[in-house]
SERO-4910 file (N, C-alpha, C, O; in steps of 0.05 Angstrom, whole numbers):
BEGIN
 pado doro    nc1    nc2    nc3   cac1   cac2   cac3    cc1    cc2    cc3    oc1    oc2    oc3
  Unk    A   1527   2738   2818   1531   2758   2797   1505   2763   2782   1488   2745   2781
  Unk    A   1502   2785   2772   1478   2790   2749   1477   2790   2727   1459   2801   2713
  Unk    A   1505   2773   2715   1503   2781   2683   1492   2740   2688   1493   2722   2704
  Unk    A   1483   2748   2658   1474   2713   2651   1492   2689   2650   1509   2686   2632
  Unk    A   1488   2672   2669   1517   2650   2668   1515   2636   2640   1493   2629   2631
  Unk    A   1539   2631   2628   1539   2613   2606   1563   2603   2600   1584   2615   2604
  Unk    A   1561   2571   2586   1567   2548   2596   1569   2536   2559   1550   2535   2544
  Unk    A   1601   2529   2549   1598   2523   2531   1612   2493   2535   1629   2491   2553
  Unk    A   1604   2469   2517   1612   2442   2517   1628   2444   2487   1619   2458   2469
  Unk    A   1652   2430   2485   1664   2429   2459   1674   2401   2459   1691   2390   2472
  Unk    A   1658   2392   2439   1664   2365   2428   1663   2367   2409   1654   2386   2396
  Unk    A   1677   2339   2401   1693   2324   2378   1664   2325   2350   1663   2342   2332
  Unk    A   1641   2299   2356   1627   2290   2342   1597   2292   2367   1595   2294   2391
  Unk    A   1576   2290   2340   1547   2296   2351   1541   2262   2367   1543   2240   2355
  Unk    A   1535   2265   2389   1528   2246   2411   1556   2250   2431   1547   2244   2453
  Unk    A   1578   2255   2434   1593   2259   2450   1575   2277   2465   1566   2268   2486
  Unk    A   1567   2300   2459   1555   2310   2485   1533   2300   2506   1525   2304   2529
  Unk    A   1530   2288   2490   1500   2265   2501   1513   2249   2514   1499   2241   2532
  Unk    A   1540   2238   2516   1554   2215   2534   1576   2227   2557   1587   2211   2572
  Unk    A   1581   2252   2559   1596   2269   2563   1591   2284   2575   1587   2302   2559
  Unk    A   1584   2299   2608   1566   2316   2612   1543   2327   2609   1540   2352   2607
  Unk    A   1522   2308   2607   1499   2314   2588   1482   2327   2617   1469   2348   2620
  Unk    A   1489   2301   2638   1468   2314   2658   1470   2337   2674   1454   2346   2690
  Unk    A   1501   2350   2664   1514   2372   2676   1498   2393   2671   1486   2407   2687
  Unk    A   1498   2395   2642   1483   2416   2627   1463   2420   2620   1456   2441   2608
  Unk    A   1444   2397   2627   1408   2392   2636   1407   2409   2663   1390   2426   2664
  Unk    A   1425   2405   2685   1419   2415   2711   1423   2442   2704   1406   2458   2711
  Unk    A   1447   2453   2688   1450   2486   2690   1430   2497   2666   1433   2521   2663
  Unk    A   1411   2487   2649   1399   2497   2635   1373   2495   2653   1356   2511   2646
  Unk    A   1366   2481   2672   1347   2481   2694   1339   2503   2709   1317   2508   2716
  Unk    A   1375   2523   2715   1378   2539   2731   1375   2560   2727   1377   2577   2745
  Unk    A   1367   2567   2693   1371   2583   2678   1401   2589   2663   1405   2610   2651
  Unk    A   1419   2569   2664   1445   2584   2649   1438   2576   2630   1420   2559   2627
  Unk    A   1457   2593   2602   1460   2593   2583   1472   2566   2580   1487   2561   2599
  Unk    A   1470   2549   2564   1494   2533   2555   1493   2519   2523   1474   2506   2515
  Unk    A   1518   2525   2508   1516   2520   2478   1533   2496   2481   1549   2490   2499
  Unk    A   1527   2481   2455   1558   2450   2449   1556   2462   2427   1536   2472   2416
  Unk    A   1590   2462   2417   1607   2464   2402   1610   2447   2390   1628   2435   2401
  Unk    A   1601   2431   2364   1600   2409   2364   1627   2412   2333   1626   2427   2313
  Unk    A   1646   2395   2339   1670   2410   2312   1674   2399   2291   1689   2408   2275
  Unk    A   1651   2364   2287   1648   2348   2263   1622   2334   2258   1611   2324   2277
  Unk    A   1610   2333   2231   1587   2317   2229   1588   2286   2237   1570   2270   2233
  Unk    A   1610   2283   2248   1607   2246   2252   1607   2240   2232   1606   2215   2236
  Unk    A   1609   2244   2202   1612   2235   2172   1620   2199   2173   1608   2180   2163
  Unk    A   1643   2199   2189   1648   2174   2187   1652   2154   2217   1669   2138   2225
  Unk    A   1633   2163   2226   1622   2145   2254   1615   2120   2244   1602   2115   2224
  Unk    A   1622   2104   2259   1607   2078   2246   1581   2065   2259   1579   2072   2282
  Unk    A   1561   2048   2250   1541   2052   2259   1539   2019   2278   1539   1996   2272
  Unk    A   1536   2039   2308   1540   2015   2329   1507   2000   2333   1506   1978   2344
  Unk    A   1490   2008   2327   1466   2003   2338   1459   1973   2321   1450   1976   2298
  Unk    A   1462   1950   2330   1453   1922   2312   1430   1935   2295   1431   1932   2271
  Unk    A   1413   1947   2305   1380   1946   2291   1390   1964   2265   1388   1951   2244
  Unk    A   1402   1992   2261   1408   1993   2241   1429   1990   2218   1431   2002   2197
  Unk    A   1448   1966   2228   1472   1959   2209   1454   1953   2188   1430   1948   2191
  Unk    A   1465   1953   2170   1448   1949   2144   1433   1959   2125   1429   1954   2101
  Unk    A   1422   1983   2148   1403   1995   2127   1416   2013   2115   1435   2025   2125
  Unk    A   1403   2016   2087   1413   2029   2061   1413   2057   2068   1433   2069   2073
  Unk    A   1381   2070   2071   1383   2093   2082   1414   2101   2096   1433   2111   2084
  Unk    A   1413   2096   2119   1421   2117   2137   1464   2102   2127   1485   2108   2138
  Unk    A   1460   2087   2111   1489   2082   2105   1500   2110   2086   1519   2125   2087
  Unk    A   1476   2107   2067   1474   2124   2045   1474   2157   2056   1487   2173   2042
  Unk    A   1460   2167   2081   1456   2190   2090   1462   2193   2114   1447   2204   2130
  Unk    A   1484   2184   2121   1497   2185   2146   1506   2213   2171   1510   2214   2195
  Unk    A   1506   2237   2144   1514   2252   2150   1487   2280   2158   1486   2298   2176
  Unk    A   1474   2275   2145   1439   2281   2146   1429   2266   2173   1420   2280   2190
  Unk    A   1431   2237   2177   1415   2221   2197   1431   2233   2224   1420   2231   2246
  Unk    A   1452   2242   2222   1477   2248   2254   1470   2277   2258   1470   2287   2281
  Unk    A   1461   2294   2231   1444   2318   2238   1413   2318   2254   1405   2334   2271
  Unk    A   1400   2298   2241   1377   2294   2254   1375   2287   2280   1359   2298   2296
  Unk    A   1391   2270   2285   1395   2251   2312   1411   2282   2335   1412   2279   2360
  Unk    A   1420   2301   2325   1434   2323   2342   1410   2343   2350   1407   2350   2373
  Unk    A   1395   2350   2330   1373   2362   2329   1354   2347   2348   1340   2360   2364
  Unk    A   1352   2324   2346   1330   2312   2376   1349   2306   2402   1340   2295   2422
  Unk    A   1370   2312   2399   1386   2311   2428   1392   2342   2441   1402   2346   2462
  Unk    A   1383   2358   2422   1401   2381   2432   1372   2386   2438   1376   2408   2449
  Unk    A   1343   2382   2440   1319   2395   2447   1308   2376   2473   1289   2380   2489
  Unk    A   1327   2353   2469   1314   2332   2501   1326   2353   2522   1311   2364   2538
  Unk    A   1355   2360   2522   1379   2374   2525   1375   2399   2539   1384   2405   2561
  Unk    A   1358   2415   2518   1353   2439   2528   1373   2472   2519   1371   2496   2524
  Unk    A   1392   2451   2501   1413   2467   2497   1418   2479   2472   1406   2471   2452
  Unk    A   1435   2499   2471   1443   2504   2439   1459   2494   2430   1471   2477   2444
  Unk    A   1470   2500   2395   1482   2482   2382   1497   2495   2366   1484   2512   2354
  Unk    A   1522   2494   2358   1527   2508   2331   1557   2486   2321   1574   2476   2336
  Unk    A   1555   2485   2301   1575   2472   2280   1598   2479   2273   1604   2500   2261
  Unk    A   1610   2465   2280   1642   2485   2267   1646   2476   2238   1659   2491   2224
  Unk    A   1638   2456   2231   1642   2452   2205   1667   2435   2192   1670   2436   2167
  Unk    A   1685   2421   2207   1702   2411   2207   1696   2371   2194   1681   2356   2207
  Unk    A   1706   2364   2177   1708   2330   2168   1713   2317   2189   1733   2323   2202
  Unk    A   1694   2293   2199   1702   2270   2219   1732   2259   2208   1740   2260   2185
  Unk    A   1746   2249   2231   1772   2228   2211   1765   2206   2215   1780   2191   2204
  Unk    A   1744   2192   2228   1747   2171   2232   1754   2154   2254   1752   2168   2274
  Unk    A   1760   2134   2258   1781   2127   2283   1795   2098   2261   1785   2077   2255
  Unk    A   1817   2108   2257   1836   2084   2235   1837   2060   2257   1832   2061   2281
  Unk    A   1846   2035   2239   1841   2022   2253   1859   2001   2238   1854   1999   2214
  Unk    A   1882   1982   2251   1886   1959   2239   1928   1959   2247   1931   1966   2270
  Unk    A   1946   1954   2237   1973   1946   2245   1986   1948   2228   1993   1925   2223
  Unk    A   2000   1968   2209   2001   1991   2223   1974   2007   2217   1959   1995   2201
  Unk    A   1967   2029   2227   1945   2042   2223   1949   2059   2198   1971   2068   2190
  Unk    A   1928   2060   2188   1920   2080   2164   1926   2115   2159   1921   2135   2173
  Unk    A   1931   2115   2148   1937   2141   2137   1907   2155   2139   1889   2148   2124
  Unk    A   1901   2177   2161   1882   2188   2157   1877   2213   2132   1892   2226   2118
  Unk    A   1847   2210   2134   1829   2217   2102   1840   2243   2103   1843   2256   2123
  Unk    A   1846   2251   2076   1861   2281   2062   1836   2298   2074   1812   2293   2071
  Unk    A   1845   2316   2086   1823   2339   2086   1804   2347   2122   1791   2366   2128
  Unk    A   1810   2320   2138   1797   2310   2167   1801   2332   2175   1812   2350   2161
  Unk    A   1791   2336   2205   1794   2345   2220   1820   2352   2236   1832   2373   2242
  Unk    A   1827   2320   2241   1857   2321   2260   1876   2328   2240   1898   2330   2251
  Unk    A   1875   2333   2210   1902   2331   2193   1904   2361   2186   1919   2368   2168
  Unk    A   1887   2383   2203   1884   2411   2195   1895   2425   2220   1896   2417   2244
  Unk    A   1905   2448   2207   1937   2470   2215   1916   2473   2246   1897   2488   2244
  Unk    A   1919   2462   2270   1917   2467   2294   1908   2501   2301   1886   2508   2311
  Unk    A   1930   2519   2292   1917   2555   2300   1900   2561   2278   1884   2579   2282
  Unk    A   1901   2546   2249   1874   2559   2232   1846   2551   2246   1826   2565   2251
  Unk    A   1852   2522   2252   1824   2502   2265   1814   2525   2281   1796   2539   2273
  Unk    A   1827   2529   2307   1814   2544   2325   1809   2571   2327   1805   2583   2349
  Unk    A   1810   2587   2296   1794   2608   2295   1763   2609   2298   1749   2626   2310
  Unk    A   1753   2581   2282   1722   2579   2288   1717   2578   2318   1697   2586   2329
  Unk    A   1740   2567   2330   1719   2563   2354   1728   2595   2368   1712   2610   2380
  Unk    A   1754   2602   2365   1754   2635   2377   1733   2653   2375   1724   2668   2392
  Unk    A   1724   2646   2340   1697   2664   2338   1671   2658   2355   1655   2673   2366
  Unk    A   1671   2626   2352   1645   2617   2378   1650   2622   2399   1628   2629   2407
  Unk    A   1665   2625   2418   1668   2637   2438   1672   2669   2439   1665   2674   2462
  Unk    A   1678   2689   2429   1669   2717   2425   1646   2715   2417   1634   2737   2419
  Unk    A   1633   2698   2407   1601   2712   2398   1586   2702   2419   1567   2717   2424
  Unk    A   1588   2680   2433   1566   2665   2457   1573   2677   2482   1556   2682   2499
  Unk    A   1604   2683   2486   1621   2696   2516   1616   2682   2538   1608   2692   2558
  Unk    A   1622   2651   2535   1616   2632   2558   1637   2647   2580   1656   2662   2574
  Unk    A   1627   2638   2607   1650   2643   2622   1664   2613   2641   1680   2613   2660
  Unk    A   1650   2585   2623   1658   2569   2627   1660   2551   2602   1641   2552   2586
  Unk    A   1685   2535   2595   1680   2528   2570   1688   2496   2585   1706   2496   2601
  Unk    A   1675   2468   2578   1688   2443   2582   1704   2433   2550   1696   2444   2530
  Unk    A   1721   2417   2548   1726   2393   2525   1741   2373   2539   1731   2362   2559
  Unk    A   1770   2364   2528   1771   2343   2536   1798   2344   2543   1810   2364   2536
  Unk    A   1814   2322   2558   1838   2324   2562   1871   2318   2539   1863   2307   2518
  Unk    A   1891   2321   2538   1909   2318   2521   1901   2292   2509   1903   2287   2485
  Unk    A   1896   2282   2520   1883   2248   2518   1865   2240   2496   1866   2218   2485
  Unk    A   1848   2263   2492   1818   2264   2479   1799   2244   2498   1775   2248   2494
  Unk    A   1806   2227   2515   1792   2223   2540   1800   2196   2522   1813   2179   2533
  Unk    A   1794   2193   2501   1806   2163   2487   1818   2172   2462   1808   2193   2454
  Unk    A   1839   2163   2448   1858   2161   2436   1841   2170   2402   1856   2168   2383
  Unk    A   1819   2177   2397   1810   2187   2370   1824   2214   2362   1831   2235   2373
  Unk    A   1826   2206   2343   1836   2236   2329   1833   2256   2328   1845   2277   2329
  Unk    A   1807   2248   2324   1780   2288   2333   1789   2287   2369   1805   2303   2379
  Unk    A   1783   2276   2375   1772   2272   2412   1808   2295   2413   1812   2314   2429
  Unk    A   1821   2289   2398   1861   2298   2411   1862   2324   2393   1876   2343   2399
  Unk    A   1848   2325   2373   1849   2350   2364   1829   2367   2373   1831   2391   2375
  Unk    A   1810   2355   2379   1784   2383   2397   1796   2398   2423   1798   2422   2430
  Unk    A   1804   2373   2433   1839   2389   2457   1853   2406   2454   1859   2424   2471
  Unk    A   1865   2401   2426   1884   2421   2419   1877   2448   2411   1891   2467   2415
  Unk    A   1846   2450   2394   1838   2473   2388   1825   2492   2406   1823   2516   2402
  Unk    A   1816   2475   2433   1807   2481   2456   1822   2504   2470   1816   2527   2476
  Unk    A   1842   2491   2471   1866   2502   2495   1872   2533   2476   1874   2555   2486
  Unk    A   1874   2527   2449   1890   2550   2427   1868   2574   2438   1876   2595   2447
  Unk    A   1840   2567   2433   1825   2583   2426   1819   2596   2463   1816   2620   2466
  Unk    A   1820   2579   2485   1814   2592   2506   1827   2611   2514   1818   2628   2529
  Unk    A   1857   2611   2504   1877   2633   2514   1867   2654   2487   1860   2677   2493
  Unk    A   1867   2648   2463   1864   2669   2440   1848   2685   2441   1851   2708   2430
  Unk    A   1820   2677   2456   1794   2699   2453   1793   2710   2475   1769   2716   2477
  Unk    A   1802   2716   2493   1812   2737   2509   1835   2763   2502   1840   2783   2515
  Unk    A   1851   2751   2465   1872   2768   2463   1854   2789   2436   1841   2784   2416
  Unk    A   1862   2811   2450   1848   2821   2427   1872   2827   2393   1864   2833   2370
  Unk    A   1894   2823   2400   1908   2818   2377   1916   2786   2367   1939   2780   2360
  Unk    A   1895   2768   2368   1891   2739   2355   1866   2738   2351   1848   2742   2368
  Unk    A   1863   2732   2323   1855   2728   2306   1825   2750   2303   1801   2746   2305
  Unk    A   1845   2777   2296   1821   2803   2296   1798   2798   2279   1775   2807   2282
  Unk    A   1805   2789   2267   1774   2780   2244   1749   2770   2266   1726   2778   2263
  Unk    A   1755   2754   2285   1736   2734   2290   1718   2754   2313   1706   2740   2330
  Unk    A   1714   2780   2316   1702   2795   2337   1718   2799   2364   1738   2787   2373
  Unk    A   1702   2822   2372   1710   2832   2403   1717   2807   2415   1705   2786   2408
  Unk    A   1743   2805   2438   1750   2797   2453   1738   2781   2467   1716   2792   2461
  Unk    A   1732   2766   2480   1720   2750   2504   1738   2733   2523   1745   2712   2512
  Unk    A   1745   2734   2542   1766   2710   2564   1742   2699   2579   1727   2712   2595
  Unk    A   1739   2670   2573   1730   2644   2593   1746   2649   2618   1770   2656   2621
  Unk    A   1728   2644   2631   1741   2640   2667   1753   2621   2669   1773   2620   2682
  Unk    A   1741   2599   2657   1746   2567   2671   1740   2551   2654   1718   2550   2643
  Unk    A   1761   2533   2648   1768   2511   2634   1769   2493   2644   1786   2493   2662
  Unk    A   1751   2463   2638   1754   2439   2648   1751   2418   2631   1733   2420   2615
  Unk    A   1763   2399   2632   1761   2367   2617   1745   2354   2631   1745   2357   2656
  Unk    A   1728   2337   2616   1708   2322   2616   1726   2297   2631   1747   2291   2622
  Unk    A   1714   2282   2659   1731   2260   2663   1704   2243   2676   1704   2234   2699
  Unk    A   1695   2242   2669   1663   2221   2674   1672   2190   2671   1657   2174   2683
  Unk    A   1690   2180   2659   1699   2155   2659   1717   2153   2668   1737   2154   2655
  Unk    A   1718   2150   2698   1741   2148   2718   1730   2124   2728   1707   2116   2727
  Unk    A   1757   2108   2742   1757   2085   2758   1746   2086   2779   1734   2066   2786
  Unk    A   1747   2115   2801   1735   2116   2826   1705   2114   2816   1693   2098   2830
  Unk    A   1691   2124   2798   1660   2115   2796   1656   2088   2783   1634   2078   2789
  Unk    A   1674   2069   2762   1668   2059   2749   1672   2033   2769   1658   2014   2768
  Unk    A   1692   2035   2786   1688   2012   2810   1666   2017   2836   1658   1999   2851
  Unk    A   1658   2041   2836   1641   2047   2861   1600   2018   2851   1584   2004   2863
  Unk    A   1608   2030   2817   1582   2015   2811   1586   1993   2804   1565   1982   2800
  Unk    A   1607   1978   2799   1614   1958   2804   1608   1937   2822   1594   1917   2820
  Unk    A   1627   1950   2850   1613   1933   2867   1591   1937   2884   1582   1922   2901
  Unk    A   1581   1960   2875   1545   1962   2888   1527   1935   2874   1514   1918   2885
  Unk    A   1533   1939   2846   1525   1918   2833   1528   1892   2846   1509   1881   2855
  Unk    A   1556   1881   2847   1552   1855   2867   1551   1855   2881   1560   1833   2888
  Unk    A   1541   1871   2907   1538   1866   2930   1502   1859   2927   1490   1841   2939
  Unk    A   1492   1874   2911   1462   1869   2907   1462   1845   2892   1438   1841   2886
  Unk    A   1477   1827   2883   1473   1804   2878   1471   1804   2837   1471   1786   2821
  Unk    A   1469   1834   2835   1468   1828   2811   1498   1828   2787   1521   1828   2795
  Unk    A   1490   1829   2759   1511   1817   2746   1521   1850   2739   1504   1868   2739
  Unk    A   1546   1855   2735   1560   1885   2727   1579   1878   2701   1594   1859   2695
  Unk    A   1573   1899   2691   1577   1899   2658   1609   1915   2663   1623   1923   2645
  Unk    A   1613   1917   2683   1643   1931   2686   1665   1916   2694   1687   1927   2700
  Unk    A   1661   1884   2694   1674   1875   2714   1707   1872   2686   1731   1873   2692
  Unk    A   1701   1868   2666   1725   1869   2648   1739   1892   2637   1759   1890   2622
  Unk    A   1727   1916   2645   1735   1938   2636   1751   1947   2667   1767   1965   2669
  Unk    A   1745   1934   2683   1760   1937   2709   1794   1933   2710   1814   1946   2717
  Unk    A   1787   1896   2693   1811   1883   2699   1829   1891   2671   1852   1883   2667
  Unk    A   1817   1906   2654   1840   1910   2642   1836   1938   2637   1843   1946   2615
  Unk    A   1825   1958   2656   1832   1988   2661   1864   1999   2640   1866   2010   2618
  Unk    A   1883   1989   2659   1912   2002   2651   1911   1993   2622   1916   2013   2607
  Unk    A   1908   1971   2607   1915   1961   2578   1896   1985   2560   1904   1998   2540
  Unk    A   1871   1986   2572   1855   2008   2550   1844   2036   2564   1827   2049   2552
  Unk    A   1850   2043   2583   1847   2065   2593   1867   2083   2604   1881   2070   2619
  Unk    A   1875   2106   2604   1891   2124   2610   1892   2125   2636   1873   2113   2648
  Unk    A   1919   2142   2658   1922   2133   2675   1896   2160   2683   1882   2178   2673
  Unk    A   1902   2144   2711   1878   2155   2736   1882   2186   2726   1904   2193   2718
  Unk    A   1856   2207   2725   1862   2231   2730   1857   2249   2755   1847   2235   2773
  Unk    A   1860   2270   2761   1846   2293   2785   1825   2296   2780   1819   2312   2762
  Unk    A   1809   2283   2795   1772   2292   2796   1777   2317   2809   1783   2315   2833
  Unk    A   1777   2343   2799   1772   2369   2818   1741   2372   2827   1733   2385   2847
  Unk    A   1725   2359   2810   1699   2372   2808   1675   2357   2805   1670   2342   2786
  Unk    A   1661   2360   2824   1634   2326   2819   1608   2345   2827   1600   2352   2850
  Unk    A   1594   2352   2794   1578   2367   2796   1550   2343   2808   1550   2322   2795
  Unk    A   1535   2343   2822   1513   2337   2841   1484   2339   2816   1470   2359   2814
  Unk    A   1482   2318   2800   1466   2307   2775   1446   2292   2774   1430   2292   2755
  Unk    A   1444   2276   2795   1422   2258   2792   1398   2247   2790   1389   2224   2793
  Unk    A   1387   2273   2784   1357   2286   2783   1357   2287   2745   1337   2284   2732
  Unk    A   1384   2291   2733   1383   2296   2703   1395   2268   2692   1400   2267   2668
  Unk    A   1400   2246   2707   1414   2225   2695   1387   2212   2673   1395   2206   2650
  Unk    A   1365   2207   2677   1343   2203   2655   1343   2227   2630   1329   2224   2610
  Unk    A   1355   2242   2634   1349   2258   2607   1364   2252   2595   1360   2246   2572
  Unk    A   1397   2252   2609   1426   2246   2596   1423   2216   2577   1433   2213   2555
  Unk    A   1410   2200   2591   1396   2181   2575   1385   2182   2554   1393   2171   2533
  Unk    A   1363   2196   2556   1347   2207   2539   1350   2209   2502   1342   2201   2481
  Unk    A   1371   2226   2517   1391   2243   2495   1408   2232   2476   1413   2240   2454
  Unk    A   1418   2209   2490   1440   2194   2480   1425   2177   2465   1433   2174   2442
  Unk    A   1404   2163   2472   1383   2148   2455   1380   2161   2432   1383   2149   2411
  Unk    A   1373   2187   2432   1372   2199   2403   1385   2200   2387   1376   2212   2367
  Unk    A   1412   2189   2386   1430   2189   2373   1435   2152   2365   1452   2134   2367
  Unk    A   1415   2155   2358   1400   2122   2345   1425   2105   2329   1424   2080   2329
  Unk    A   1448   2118   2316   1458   2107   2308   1485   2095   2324   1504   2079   2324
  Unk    A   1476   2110   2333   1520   2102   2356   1506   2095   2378   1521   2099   2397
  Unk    A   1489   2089   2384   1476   2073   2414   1468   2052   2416   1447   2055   2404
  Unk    A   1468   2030   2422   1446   2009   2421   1429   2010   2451   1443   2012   2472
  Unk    A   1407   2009   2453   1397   2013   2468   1382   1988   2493   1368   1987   2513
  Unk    A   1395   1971   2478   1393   1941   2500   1427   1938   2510   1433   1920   2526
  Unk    A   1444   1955   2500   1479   1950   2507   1485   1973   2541   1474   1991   2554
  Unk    A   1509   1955   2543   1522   1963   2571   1515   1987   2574   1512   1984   2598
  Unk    A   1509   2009   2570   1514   2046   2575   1478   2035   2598   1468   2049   2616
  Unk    A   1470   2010   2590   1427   2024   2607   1433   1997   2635   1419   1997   2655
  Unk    A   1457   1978   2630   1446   1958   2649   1443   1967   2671   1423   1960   2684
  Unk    A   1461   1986   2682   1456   1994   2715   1431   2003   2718   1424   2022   2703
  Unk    A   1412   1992   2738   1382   2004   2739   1388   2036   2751   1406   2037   2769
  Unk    A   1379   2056   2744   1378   2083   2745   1377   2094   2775   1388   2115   2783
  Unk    A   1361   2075   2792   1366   2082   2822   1383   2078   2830   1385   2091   2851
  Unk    A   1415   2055   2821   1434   2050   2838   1455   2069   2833   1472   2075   2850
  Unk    A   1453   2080   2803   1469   2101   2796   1461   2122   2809   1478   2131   2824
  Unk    A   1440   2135   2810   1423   2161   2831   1441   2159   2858   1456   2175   2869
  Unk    A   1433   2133   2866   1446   2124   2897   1478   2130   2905   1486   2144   2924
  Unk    A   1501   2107   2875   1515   2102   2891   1535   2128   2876   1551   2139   2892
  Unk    A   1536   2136   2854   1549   2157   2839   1529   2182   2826   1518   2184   2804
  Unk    A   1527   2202   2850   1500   2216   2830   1511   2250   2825   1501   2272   2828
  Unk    A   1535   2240   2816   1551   2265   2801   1572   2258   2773   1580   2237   2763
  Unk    A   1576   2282   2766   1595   2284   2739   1614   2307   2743   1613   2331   2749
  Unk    A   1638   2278   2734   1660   2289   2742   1679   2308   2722   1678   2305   2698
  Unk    A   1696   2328   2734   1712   2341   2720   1745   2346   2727   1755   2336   2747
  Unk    A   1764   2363   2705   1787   2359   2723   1790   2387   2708   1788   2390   2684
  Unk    A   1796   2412   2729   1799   2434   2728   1823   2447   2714   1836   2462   2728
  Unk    A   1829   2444   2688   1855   2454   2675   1859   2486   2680   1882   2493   2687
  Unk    A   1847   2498   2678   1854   2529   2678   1829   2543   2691   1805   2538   2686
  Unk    A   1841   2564   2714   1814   2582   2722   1835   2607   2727   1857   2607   2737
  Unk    A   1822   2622   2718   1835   2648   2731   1813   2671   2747   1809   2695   2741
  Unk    A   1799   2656   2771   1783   2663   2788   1803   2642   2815   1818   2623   2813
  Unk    A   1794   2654   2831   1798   2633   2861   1781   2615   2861   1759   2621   2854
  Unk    A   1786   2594   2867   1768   2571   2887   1774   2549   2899   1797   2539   2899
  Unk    A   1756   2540   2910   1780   2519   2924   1768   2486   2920   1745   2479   2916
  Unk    A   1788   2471   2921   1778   2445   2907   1769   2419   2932   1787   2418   2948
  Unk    A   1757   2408   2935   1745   2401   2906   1719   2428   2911   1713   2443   2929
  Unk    A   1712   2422   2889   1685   2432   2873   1659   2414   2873   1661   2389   2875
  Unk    A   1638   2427   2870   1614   2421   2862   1598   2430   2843   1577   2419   2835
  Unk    A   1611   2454   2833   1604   2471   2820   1617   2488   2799   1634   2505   2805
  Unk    A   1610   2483   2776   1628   2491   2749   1634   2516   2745   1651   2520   2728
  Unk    A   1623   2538   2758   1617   2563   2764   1629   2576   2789   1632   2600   2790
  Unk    A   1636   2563   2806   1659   2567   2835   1675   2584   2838   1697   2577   2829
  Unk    A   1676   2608   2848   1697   2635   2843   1687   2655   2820   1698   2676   2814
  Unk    A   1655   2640   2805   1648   2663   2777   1626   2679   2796   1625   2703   2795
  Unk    A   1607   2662   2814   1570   2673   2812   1577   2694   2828   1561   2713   2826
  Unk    A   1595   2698   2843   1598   2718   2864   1623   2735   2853   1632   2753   2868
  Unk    A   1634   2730   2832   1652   2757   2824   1647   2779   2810   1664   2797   2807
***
């Protein structure tokens, strides 16, 4: 096709995209596509995983400034654009029974108001591929289950031109997919590459208790071919200094065995209203030639 391909990511909080298809959208900004993240909360109340900076006053004190900064050097390793929806982190509650989430969050707001912002970001960018995440939120956070919900509202809404007339001309996404990069078929494939090379795998407990903390198996439709962008996806996620530690599980696999034994990112195809046939390789499949 000759119009410009473009490729929007919608996540929860700033570094999800960096852990989430990052090398997907390094390869299609390579190719020349367009591609924006939707990013729908400042991380306000992320908590800060990195040992080196627990503690410090700064970035406790400016948390919400430091998750801007840290997006701003991920979204330029990246290559990509960026825009804000403007929505309160909730948090992820935590304890027996769980907490009453914070007045005002993200997840505690009217589902069809939420997804006018993003109706409007999608009529003003006109992706013809949009990713987020599954009913799931891919893990059980509140944003991660409500970025789902506003997802799905807004992919059918900006195609209607009588929902939500305020937010501009019309636009219909081709193709809708959930992010499924943390699946068992890759997370055992590097597994036992790992011990067969004799070395130690940082997966071997997340294996054995898969079913207790992970959702069941999903449909990989789609294993985009990445492994030329897996150092940037790195990259990226480093920049996000506060939710990373950078001596922790996400770097042990040395970078050649991942290239080697898994050197794609996976997807699971919720909605296309183009033909194609599965599996896929390509996020775009039934669009470049229509």
């Amino acid at each position: 096709m000759t119009e410009q391909l473009r490729l929007m990511a919608v996540h929860a909080h700033p570094d999800d995209e960096s852990s989430k298809g990052a090398a997907t959208m390094a390869k299609y900004v390579s190719e020349g596509v367009d591609v924006l993240v939707a990013t729908c909360t400042g991380g306000e109340r992320g908590s800060i995983l990195n040992p080196r900076l627990k503690g410090d006053k700064y970035v406790e004190e400016n948390i919400h400034e430091v998750r801007r900064k840290e997006m701003d050097e991920a979204r330029e390793i990246l290559g990509v654009q960026q825009a804000w929806l403007g929505f309160v982190d909730s948090g992820l509650p935590e304890g027996d029974p769980l907490p009453p989430l914070p007045e005002g969050c993200f997840a505690l707001q009217d589902p069809e108001e939420a997804a006018g912002a993003l109706v409007r970001l999608i009529r003003e960018f006109r992706p013809h591929v949009v990713t987020t995440y599954d009913e799931n939120g891919g893990y059980p956070h509140p944003d991660h289950i409500m970025t789902h919900t506003i997802s799905m509202i807004a992919f059918d809404a900006a195609g209607d031109p009588d929902r939500y007339p305020e937010a501009g001309p019309a636009w219909q996404p081709q193709k809708l997919y959930y992010n499924q990069g943390f699946n068992r078929q890759r997370t055992l494939a590097l597994h036992e590459a790992l011990l067969s090379r004799g070395m130690d795998s940082p997966y071997g407990e997340w294996l054995e208790r898969w079913d207790e903390f992970q959702r069941k198996d999903r449909e990989l439709t789609t294993f985009v071919p990445c492994a030329d962008f897996f150092a940037i996806r790195d990259k990226a996620l480093i920049a996000h200094a506060t939710q990373i530690d950078p001596d922790g599980g996400w770097f042990r696999v040395p970078m050649e065995i991942q290239q080697e034994v898994w050197p794609t990112e996976e997807y699971e195809l919720a909605k296309s209203l183009v033909d194609t046939s599965l599996p896929e390789d390509d996020l775009f499949a039934g669009i470049r030639d229509n």
